[in-house]
BASE-968163 format. One line per 5 residues: number of its first residue (from 1); for each residue x negated, z negated, y of C-alpha. Coordinates in Angstrom, 3 decimals. Example, Ala and Ser with C-alpha at 12.3 -4.5 7.8 and 13.67 -1.06 7.14 Angstrom:
2
1> -12.300,-7.800,-4.500  -13.670,-7.140,-1.060
***
This chain:
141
1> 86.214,-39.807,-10.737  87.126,-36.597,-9.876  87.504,-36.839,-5.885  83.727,-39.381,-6.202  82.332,-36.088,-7.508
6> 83.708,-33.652,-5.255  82.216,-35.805,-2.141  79.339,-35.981,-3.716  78.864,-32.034,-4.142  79.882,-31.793,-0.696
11> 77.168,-34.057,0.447  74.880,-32.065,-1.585  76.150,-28.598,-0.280  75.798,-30.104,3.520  72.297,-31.203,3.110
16> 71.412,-27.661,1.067  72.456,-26.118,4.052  71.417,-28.216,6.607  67.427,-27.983,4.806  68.292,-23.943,4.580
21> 69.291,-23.910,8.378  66.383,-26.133,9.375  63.672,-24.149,7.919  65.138,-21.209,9.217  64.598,-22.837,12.589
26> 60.979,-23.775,12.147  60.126,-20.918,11.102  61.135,-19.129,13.956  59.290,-21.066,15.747  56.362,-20.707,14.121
31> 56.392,-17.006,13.799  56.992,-16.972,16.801  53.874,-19.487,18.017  55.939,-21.306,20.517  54.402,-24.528,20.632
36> 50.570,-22.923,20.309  51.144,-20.431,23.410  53.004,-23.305,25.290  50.001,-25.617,25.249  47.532,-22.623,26.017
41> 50.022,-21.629,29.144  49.552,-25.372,30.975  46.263,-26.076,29.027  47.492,-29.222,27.352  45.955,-28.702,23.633
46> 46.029,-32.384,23.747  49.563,-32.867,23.768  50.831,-30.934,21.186  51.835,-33.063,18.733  53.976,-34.617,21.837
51> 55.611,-31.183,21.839  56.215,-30.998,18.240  57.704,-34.584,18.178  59.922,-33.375,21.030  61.201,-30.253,19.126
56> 61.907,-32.077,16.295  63.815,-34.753,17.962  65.615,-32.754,20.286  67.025,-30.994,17.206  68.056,-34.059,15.013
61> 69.597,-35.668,17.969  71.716,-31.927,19.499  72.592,-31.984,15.577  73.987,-35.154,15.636  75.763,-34.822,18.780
66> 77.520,-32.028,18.034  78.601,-33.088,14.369  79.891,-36.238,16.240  81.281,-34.893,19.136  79.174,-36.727,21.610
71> 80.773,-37.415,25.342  78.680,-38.784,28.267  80.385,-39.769,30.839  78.650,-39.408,34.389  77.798,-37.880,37.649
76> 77.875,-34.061,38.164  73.918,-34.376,38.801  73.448,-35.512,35.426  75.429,-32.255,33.932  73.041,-30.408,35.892
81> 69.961,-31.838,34.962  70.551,-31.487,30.841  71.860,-28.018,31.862  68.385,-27.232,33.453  66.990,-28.523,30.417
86> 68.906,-26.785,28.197  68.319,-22.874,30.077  64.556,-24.087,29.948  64.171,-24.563,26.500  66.567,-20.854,25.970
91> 64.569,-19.407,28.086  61.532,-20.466,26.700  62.907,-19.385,23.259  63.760,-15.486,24.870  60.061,-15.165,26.584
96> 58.289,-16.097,23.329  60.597,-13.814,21.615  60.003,-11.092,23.890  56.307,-11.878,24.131  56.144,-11.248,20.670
101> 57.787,-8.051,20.338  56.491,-6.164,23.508  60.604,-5.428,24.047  59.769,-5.324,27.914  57.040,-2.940,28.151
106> 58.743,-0.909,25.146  61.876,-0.569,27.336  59.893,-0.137,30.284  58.013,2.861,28.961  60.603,4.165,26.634
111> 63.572,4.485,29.815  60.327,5.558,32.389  60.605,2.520,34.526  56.833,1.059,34.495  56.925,0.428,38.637
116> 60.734,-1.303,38.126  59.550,-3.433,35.112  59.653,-6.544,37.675  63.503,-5.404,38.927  64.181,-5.434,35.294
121> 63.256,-8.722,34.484  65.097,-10.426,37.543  68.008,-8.094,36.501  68.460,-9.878,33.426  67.273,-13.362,34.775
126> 70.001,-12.865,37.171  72.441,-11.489,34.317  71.930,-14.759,31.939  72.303,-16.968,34.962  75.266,-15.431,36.156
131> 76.788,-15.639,32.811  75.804,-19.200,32.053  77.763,-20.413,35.655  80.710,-18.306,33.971  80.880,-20.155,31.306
136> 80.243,-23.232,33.143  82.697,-22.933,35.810  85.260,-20.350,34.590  85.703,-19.634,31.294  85.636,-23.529,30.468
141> 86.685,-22.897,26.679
***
């Protein structure tokens, strides 16, 4: 009786926190109007709900994955194509977050470096990819 109700307040704490962690998530992403500004970038008002679906989905199924340790087995091109996918959608996360607190032209004006603002930008393009192929190909944890 004892060990039935301990699993089931662990149940209960997992989904508390996986509803807490969840919100959290949306919310982000409405503040920070992903999903409106990506359908007004490539004019596709029409598909939005397919965008929302895709969130969503991509979220339950990463989840899943990495609570079950998920392996795919398969050719290096494969890697590389979920890794594209994966540096699209973070980078689409850091430009909405960036397009929503000015942090560029802030920096930009703050350090005196309006004409470099476009040397910044590929400075830390360059920066995140260069760490990303670290990670990839070095650090291997």
């Amino acid at each position: 009786m004892n060990s039935l109700l301990m699993y089931v307040g662990v149940v209960f704490l997992g989904f508390a926190g996986g509803i807490a962690v969840g919100a959290g998530v949306i919310a982000l992403f409405i503040v920070l109007d992903m999903i409106p500004r990506l359908a007004q970038i490539t004019r596709t008002f029409d598909k939005v709900h397919w965008y929302e679906g895709a969130m969503v989905s991509g979220s339950f199924i990463g989840t899943i994955a990495d609570f079950w340790n998920w392996k795919m087995a398969g050719p290096w091109l494969f890697s590389g194509v979920i890794g594209l996918f994966n540096g699209i959608f973070v980078g689409m996360l850091a430009a909405a977050l960036t397009e929503v607190l000015n942090v560029l032209p802030i920096i930009a004006k703050r350090l005196h470096m309006q004409r470099f603002l476009f040397g910044l930008l590929l400075a830390m393009v360059f920066g995140k990819v260069a760490g990303s192929f670290f990670e990839w190909f070095i650090y291997k944890p």
